[in-house]
N, C-alpha and C positions, 0 to 999 in steps of 0.2 A: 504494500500500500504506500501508495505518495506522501509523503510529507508536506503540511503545511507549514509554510513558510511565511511571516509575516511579512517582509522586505519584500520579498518577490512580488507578494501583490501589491503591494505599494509602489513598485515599479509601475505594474501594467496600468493600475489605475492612473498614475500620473501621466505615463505616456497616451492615455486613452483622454486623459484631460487634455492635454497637448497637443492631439490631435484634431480634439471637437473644437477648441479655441483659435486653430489654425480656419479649420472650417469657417467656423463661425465667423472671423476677422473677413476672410472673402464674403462669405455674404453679406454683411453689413455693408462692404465697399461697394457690391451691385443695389442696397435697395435702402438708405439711407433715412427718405420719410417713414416707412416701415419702421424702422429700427428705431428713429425715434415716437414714434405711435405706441411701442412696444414695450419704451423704458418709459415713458408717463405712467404705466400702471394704468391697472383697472381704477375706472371711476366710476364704476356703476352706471353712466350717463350715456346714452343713445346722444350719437351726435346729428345736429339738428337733419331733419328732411331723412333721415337715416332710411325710411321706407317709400321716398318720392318712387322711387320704382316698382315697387312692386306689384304686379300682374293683376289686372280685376277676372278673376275666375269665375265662368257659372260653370253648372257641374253638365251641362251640354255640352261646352268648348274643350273642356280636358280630361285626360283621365287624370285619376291620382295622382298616379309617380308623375308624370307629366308635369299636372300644377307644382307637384311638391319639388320637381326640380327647379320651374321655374320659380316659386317660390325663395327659395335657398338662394339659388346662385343670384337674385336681384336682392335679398338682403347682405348676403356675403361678398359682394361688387361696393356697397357702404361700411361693411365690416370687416377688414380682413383678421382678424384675431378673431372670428368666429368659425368653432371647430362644431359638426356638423354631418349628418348622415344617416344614411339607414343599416348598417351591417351586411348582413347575406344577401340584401335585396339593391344592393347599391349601384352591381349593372344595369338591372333592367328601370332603375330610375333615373340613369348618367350624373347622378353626385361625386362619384369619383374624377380628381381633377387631376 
């Protein structure tokens, strides 16, 4: 049996930190407003017109998934720090982005 090694994982973890930090330093450099959106923190607050877009549905025009996609992706086009979906069913609704 392996020995656990407490150094050793403290390597990998830090190297693992090292790495998502590297990541993470590029994508801040391609998305900038994001990044700052994202360090204000939650404020609880829907920013104004948050749902100007959003689709008027009757239940003739769409189906379901249909509306619930378009639903989704016109409040998450106002929101991007909204996570969001249906699980098993998320091909046949197109939420996957």
């Amino acid at each position: 049996m392996r020995q656990h090694h407490p150094h050793a994982s403290m390597d990998a973890v830090e190297a693992a930190q090292a790495a998502w930090q590297k990541k993470h330093e590029s994508w801040s450099g391609r998305n900038p407003a994001l990044v700052a959106r994202v360090a204000a923190g939650p404020k609880r607050q829907l920013p104004e017109s948050w749902d100007s877009t959003i689709p008027n549905l009757t239940t003739e025009s769409r189906s379901r998934a249909r509306g619930f996609r378009a639903v989704l992706n016109a409040i998450a086009a106002k929101l991007p720090e909204l996570i969001g979906g249906s699980a098993n069913l998320a091909p046949s609704n197109s939420t996957i982005s």
